[in-house]
GULOVEX-907387 format. One record per residue: residue in three letters; x, y, z of N, C-alpha, C in turn. Coordinates in steps of 0.02 Angstrom, whole numbers, padded with zeros to 5 digits, always signed. Layout:
% GULOVEX-907387
AlaXYZXYZXYZ/...
This chain:
% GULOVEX-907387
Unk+00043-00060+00000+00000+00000+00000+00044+00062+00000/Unk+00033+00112-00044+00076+00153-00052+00071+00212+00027/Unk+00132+00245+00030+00137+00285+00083+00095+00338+00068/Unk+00069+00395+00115+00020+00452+00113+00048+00510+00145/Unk+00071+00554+00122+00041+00616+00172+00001+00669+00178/Unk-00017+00694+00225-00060+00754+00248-00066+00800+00214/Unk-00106+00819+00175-00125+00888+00165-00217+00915+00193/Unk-00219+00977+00167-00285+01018+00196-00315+01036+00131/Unk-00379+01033+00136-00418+01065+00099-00471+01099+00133/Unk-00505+01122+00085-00576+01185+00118-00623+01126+00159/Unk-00622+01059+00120-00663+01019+00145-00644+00984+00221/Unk-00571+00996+00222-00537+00951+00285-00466+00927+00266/Unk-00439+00891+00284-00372+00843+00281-00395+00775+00241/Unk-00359+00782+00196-00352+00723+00153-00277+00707+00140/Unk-00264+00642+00092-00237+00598+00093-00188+00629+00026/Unk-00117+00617+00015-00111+00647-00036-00052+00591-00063/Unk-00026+00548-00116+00022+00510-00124+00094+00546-00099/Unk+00133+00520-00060+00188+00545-00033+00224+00529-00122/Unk+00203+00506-00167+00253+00511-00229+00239+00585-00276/Unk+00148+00595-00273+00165+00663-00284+00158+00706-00265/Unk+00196+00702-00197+00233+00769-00158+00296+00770-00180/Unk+00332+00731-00196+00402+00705-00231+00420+00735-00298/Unk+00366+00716-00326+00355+00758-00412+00331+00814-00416/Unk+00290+00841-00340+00288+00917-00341+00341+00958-00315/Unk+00393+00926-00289+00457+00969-00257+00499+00954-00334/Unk+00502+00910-00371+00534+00918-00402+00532+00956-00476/Unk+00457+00955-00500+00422+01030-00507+00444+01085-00502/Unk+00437+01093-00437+00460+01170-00397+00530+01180-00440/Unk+00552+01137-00414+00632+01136-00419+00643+01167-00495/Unk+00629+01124-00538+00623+01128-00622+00593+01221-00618/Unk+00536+01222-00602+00496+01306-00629+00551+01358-00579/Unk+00601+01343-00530+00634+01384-00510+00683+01398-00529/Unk+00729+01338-00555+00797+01364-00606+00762+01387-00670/Unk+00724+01383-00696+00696+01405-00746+00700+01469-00747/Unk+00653+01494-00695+00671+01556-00662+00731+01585-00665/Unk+00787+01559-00633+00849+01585-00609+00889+01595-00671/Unk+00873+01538-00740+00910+01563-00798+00900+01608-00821/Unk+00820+01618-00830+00814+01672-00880+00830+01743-00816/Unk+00817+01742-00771+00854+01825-00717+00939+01825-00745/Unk+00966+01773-00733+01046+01771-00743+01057+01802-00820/Unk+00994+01790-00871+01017+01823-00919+01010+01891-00936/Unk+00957+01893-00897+00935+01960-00908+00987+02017-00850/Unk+01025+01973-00811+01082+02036-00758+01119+02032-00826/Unk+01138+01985-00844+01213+01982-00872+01200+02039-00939/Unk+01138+02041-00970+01121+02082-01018+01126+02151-01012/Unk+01131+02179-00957+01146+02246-00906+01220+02263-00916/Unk+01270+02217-00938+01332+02237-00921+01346+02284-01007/Unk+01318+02275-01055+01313+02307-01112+01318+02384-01090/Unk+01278+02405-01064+01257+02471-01025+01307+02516-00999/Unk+01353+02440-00978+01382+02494-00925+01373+02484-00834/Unk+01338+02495-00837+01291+02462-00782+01239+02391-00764/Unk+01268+02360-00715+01342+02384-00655+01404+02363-00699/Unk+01482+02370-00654+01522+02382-00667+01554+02325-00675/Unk+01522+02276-00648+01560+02198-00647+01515+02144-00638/Unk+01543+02084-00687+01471+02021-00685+01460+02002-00615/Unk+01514+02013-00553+01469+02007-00513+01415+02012-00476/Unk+01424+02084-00487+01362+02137-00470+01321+02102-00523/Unk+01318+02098-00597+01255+02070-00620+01221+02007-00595/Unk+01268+01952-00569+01226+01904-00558+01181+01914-00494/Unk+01219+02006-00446+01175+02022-00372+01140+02030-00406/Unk+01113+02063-00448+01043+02105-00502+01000+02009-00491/Unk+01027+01998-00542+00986+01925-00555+00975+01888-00509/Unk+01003+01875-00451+00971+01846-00370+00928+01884-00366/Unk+00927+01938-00362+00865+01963-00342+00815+01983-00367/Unk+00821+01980-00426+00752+01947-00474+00710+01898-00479/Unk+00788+01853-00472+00744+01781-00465+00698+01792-00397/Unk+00722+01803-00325+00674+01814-00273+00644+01837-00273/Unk+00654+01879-00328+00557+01932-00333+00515+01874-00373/Unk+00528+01846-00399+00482+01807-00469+00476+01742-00424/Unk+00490+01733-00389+00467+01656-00362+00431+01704-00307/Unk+00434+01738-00260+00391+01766-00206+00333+01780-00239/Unk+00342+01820-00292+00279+01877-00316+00255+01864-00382/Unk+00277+01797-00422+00268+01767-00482+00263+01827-00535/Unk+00307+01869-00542+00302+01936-00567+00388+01960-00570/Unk+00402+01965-00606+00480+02000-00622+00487+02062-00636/Unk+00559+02071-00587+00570+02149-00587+00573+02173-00661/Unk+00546+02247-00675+00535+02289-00734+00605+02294-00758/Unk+00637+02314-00820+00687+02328-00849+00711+02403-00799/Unk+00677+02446-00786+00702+02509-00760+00712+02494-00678/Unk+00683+02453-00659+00711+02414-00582+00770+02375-00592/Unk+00793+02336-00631+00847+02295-00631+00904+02358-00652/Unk+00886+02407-00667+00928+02471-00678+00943+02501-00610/Unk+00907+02505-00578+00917+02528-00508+00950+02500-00463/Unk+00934+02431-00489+00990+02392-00427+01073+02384-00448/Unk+01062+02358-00503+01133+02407-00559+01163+02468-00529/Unk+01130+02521-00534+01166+02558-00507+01174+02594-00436/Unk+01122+02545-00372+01142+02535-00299+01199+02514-00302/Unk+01222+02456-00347+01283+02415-00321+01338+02451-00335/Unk+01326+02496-00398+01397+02528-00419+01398+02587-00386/Unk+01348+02606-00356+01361+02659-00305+01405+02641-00228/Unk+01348+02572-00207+01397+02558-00155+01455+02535-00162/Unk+01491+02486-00224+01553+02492-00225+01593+02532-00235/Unk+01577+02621-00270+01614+02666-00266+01615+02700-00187/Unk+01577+02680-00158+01578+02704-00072+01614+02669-00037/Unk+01639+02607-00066+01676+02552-00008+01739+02570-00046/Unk+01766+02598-00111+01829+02602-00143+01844+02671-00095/Unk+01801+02715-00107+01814+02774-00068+01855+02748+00004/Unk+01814+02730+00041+01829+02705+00119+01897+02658+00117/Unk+01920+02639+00056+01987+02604+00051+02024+02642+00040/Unk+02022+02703+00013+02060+02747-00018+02101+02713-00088/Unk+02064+02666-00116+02097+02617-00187+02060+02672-00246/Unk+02108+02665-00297+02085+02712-00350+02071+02661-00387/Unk+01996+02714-00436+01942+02692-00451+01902+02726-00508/Unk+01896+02719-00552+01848+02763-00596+01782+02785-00563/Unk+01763+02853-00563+01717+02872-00534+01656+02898-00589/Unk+01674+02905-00661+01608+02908-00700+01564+02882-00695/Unk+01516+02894-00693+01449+02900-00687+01408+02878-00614/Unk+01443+02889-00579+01412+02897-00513+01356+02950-00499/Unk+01362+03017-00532+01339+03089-00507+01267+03044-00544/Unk+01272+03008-00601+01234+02971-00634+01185+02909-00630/Unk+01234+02883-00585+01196+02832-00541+01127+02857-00470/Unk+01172+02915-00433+01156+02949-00392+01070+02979-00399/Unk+01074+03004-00453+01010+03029-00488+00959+03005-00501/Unk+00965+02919-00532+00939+02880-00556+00901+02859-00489/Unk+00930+02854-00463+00892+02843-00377+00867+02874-00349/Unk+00880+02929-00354+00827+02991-00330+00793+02988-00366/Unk+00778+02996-00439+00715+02980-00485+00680+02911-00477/Unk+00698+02855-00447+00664+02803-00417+00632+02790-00367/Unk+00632+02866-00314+00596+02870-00245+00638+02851-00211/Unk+00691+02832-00214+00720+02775-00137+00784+02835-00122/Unk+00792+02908-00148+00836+02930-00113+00848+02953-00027/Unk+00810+02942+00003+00794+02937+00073+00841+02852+00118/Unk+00808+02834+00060+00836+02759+00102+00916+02755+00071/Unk+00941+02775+00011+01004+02765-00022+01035+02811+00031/Unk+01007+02872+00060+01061+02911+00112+01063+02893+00162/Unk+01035+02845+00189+01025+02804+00274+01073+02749+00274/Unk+01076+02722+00188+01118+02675+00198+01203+02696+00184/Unk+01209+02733+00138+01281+02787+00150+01298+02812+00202/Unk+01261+02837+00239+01268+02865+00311+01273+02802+00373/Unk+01230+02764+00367+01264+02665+00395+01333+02668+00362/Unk+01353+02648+00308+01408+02619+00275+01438+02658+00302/Unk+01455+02714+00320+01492+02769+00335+01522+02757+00392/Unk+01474+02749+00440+01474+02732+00518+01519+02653+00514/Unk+01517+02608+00491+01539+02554+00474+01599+02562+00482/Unk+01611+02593+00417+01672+02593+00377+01749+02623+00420/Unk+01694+02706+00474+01744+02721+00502+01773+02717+00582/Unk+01709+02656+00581+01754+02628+00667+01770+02538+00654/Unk+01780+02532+00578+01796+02467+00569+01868+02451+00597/Unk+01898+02391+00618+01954+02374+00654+02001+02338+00606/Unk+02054+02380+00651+02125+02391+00615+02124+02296+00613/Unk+02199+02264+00575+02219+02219+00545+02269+02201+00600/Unk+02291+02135+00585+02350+02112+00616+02350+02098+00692/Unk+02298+02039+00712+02277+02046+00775+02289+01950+00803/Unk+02265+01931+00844+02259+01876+00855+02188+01832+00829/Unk+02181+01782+00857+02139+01722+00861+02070+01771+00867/Unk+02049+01800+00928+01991+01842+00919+01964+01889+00895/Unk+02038+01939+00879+02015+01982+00830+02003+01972+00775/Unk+01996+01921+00748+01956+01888+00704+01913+01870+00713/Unk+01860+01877+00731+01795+01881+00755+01778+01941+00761/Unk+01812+01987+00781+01790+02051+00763+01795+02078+00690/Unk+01845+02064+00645+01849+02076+00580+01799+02045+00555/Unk+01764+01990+00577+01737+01956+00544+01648+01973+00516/Unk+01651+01983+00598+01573+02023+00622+01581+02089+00597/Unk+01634+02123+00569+01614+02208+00544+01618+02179+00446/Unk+01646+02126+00428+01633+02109+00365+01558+02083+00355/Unk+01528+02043+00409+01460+02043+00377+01382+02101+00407/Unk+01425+02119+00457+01378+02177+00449+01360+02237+00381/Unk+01434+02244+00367+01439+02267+00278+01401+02249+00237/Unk+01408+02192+00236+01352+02138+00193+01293+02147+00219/Unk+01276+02131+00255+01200+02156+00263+01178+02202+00272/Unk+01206+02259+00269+01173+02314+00268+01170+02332+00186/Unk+01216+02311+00157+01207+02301+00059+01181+02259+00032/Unk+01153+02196+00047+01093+02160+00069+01013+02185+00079/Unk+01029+02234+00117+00984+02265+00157+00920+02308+00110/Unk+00987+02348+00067+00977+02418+00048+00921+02396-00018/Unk+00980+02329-00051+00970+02309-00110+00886+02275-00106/Unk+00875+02248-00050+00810+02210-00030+00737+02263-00029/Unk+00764+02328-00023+00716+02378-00006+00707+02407-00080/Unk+00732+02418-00114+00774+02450-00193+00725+02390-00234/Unk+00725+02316-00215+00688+02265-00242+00624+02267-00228/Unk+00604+02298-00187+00529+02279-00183+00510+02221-00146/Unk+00555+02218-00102+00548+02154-00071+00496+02151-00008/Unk+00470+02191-00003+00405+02207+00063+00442+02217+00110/Unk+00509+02232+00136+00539+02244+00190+00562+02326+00186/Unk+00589+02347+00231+00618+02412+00252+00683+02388+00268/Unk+00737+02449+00280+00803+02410+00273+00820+02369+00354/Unk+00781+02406+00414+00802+02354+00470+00781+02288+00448/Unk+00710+02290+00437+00683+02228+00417+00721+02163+00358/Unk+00742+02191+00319+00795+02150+00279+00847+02157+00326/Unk+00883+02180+00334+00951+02167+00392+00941+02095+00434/Unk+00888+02106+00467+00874+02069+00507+00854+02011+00483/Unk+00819+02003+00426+00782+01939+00396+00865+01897+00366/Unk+00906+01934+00359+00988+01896+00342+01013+01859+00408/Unk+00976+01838+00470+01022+01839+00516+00942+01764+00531/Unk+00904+01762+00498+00842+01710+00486+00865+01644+00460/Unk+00818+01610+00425+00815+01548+00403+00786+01571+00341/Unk+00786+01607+00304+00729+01600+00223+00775+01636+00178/Unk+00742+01655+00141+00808+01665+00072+00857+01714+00095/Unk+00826+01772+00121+00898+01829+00134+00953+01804+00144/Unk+00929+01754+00210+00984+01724+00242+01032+01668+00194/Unk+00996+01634+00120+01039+01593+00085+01078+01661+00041/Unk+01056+01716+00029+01090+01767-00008+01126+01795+00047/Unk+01138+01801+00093+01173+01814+00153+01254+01773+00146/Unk+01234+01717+00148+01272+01673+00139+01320+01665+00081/Unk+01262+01666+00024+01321+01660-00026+01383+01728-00069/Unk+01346+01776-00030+01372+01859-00030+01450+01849+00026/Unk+01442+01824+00058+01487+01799+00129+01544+01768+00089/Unk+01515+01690+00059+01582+01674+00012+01615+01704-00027/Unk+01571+01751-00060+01605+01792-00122+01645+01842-00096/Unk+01626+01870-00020+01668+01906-00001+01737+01874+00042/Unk+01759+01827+00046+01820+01795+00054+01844+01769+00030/Unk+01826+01759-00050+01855+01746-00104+01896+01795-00140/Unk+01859+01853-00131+01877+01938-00152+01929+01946-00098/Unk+01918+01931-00020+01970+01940+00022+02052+01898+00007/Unk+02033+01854-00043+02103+01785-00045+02119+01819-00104/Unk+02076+01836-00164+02124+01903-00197+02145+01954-00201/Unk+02139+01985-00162+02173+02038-00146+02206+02055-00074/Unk+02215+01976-00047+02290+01987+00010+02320+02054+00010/Unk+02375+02036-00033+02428+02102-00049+02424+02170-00048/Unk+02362+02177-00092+02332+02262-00078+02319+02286+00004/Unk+02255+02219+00002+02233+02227+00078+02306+02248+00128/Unk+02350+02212+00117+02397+02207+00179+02442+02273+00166/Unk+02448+02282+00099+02494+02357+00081+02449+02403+00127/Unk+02388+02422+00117+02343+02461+00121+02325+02460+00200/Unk+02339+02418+00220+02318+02418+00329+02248+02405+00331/Unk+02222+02359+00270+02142+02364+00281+02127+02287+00315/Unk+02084+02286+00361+02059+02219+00373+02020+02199+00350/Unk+02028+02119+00330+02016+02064+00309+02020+02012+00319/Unk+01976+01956+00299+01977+01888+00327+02059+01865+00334/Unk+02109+01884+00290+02167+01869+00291+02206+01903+00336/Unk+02202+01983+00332+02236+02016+00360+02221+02036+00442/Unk+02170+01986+00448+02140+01995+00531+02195+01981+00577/Unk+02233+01924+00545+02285+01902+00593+02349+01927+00577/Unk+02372+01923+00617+02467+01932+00595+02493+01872+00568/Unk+02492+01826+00602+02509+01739+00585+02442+01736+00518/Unk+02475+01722+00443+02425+01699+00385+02415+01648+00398/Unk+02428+01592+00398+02409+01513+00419+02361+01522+00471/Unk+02382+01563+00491+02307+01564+00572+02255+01582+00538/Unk+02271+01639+00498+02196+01676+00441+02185+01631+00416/Unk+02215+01593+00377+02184+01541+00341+02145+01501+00353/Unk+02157+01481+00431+02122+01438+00462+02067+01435+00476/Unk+02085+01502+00498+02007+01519+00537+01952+01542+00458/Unk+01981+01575+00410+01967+01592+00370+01920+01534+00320/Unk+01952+01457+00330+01915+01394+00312+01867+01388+00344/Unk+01868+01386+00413+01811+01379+00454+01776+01422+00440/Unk+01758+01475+00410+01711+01547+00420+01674+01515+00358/Unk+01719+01501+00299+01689+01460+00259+01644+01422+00261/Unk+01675+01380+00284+01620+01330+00309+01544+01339+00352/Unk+01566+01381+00394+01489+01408+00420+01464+01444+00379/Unk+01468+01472+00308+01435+01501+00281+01413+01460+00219/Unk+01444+01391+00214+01406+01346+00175+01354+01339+00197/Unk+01359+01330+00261+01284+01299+00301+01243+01224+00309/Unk+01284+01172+00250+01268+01126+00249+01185+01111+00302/Unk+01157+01071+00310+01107+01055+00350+01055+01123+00383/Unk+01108+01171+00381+01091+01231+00424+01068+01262+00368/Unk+01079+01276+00320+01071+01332+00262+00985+01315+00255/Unk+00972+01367+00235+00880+01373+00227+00851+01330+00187/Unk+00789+01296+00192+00778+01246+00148+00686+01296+00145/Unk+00697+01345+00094+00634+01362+00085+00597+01349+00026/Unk+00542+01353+00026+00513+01328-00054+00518+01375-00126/Unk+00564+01345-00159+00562+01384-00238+00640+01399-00221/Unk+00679+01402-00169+00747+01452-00166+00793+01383-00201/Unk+00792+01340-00236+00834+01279-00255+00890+01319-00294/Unk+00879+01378-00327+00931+01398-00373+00970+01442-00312/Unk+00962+01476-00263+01002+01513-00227+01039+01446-00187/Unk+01011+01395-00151+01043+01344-00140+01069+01308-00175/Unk+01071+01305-00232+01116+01258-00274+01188+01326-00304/Unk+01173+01368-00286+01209+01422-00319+01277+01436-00258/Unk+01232+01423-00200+01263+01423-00120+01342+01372-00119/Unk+01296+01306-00157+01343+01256-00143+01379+01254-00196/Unk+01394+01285-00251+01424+01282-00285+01484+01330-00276/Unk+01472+01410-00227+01502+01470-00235+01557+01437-00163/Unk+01527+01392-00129+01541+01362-00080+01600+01313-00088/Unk+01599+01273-00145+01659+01241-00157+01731+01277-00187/Unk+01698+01314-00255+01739+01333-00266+01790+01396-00192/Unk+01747+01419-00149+01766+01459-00084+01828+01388-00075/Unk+01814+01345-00041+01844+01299-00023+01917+01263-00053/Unk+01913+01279-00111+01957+01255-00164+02024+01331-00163/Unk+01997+01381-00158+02037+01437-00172+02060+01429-00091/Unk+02036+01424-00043+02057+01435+00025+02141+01385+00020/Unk+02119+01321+00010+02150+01276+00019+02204+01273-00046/Unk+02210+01299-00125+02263+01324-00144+02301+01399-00130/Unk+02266+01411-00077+02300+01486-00039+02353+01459-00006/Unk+02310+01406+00023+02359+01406+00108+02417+01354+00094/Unk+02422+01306+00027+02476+01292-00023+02547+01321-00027/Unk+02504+01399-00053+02548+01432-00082+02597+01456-00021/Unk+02555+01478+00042+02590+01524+00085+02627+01458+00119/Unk+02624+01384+00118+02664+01345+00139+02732+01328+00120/Unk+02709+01362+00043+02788+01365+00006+02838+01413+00020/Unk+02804+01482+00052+02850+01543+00090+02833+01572+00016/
């Protein structure tokens, strides 16, 4: 006799084949990368423009499309995927600033505008004025075992507050505490939380050298001892795979499969890092 489970109807609880609940997750699964291809094409189609400045930023555009279109079965407009385009290249000309790294600054005054003509210039100055605050009681480099934990916790507060901004800019029904906070949850923020986390200690393992010329902290440069960064630097990894822990919400299969993929390769670069620095 085949297995059953539970579902509800208007009429009551009935009986439903536990096989197609099986073929309806796997459904899901199918109409959600579906989803996630055609967003990925449509960020990457943005880089023609100009805007944003780098495919990474396009594939942020296209995460968060895709989460609009599986929440709201409705995809962001062409002049919204413009906006988040140019949140990102705004906030990365605000984090180059705060490095003091030189940087092309065209079309910022441009970007700037575009956002004020989108309504959200109120919230774009709350979050400059956060980043700001961030940026300038963030902690110096070259510390021990715990001050890495403090570098660590002012790198993802960064992130989520650009997380945050980007979630409000989307239309995502939140305000920016409210996204902040929904990154620190169990449901998608928190798998885009995550996989924003890897990408940012991947970005940290390339650019060691600058970082360390420059006195800026980083997952690497947290410590004085690199092998210690490294270490700890694997482990941080690893909690931001999330394995078992990472969100298992309905429709997010492409941010989780995207997780574990941004996740290995994290893993792979850590571990030909810490190679290299074994060789001196």
């Amino acid at each position: 006799m085949p297995r059953v489970s539970p579902a509800t109807t208007p009429d009551g609880p009935k009986h439903v084949p536990a096989r197609g609940a099986r073929w309806g997750a796997i459904r899901d699964g199918v109409s959600s990368a579906l989803i996630a291809t055609i967003s990925t094409a449509r960020g990457l189609s943005l880089l023609a423009s100009g805007r944003p400045g780098t495919p990474l930023r396009a594939l942020c555009v296209a995460a968060f499309d895709t989460l609009h279109t599986i929440r709201h079965r409705k995809r962001l407009s062409t002049p919204e995927l413009n906006v988040l385009a140019a949140l990102l290249d705004v906030g990365a000309s605000a984090n180059v600033a705060y490095d003091h790294k030189a940087s092309r600054r065209v079309g910022r005054g441009d970007n700037l505008q575009l956002l004020e003509e989108a309504g959200i210039g109120p919230s774009v100055a709350e979050y400059l004025r956060r980043l700001s605050d961030l940026e300038g009681g963030r902690p110096p480099p070259d510390g021990g075992r715990p001050h890495f934990e403090t570098v660590k916790l002012y790198r993802e507060a960064v992130v989520r507050l650009s997380l945050g901004i980007l979630a409000t800019a989307a239309r995502c029904d939140v305000d920016l505490d409210e996204a902040i906070a929904a990154t620190h949850g169990g449901g998608d923020f928190n798998l885009l939380f995550r996989l924003a986390m890897q990408c940012q200690v991947i970005d940290d393992l390339l650019d060691y050298w600058p970082d360390r010329a420059a006195g800026l902290p980083s997952f690497l440069t947290a410590c004085k001892s690199l092998p210690e960064a490294l270490e700890l630097t694997r482990q941080a990894a690893r909690e931001y795979a999330g394995g078992r822990r990472a969100a298992r919400v309905a429709g997010a299969f492409p941010l989780r499969a995207a997780l574990a993929l941004v996740s290995t390769g994290t893993g792979l670069v850590v571990s030909l890092r810490a190679r290299l620095a074994a060789r001196g």
